[in-house]
N, C-alpha and C positions, 0 to 999 in steps of 0.2 A: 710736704703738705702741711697745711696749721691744723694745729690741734684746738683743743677745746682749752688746755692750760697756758697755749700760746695767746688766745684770748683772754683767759685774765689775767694775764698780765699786763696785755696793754688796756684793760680796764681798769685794771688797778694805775698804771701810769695817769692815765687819764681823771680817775677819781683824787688822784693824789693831789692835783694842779699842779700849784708852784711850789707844793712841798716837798724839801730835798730829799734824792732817792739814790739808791743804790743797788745793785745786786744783791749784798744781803739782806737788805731794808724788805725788798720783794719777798725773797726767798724764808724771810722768817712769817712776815705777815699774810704770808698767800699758802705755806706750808707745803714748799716747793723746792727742791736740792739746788744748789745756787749753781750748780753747772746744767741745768733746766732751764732755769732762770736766765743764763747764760747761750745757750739756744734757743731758748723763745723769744730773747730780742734778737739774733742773726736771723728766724725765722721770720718774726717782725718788718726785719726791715727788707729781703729779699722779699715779701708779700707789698711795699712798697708803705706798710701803713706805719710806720717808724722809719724818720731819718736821724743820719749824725750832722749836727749843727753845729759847730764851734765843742767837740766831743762831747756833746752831747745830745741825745736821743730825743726826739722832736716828733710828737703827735703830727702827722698828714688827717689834719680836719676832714679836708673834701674826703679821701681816699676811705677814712672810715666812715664816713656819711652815707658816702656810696654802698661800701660794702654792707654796712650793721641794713641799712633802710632797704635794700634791693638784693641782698644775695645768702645775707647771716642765715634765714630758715630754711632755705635750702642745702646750704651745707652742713649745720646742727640743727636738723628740727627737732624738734620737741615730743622726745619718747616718754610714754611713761612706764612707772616703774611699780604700780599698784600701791593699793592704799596704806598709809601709817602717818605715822606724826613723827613732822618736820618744823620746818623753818620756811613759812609762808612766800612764795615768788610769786612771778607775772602781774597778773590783774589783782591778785591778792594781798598784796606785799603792801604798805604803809603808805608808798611813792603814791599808789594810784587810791589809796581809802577813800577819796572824797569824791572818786571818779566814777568808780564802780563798785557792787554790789558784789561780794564774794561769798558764796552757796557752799555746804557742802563737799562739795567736791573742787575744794579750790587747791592751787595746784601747792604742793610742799615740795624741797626736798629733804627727804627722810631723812632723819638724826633722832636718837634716843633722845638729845638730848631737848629737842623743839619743842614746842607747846601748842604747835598746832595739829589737828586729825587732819586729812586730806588725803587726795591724789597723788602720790608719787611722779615726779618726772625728774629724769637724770638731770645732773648738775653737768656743768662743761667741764669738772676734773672730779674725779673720785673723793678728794682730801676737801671740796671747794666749802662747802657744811659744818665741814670743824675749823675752817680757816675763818669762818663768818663771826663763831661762839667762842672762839680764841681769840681772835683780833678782831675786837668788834670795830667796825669805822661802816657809819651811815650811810656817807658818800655811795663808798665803795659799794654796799649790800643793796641801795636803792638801782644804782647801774645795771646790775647782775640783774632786778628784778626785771627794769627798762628792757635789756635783751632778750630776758625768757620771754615776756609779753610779744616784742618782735616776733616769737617761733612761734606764739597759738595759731591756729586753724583759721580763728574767728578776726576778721576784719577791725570791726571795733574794738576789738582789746589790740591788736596793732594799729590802727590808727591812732590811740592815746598813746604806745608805747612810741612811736616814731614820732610824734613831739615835743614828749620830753626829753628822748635821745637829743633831738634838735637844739632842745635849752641847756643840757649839761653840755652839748660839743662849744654852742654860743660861750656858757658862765669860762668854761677850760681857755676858750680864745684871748675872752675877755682878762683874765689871768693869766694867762702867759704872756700877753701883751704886758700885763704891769708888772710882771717878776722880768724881761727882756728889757724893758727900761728903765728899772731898776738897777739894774746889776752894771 
């Protein structure tokens, strides 16, 4: 079965583009034991959404399109975990500022170390929150927010979250196409 850290890992891949990776590259910046790491791509790629291309591990577009747009909130929906100050996701998060209006009760996940009050909702790995304020990378922390927004309740905050997902799978194509012709 995939977990939640076999998921970011392939959003981390996915965040990375055509920036070279490796096992440990993941395994330092996502704050994951590199034989984790090591099983969430075989899990990866037995769930069909990684393949091996000339040895190397290759984003299936369609296959996370499919999955992140029609099946992600039902596998990891979106618990929460009551209020404290985090590090702002979903509808709240930077990606979406100009889209929507973030209350109150806009969703975090908790870390002492955040600067935002909110809602608590679990993250897709226990470590995912220190991996953010450890390794900071934009990409990557805007995707995480992209998916949380996928798992709200509320319609409109997934309908924006599924076409931005749409434009970071497009920018990723677009980029692998010029790092494959590239090389």
């Amino acid at each position: 079965m995939i977990s939640g850290r076999n998921i970011a890992v392939l959003l981390k891949i996915i965040a990375m583009r055509n920036r070279a990776w490796n096992q440990q590259v993941l395994s330092a910046e996502l704050e994951i034991p590199q034989s984790e790491i090591s099983n969430s791509l075989k899990k990866l790629r037995q769930s069909r959404l990684l393949v091996k291309y000339n040895k190397n591990d290759i984003v299936v577009l369609s296959a996370c399109e499919e999955f992140f747009l029609h099946g992600f909130r039902y596998v990891f929906p979106l618990n929460h975990v009551g209020r404290g100050r985090g590090i702002v996701t979903s509808y709240a998060a930077p990606v979406f500022r100009n889209e929507l209006l973030a209350d109150a009760n806009k969703p975090v996940w908790i870390n002492k170390f955040g600067n935002d009050e909110g809602i608590g909702v679990e993250p897709l790995y226990d470590k995912l929150s220190d991996a953010i304020i450890n390794n900071p990378d934009n990409e990557f922390y805007n995707l995480l927010a992209t998916v949380d927004a996928l798992r709200e309740p509320r319609l409109r905050e997934r309908n924006l979250a599924k076409e931005q997902f749409k434009i970071v799978l497009d920018d990723y194509a677009k980029k692998q196409n010029n790092f494959n012709t590239a090389h």
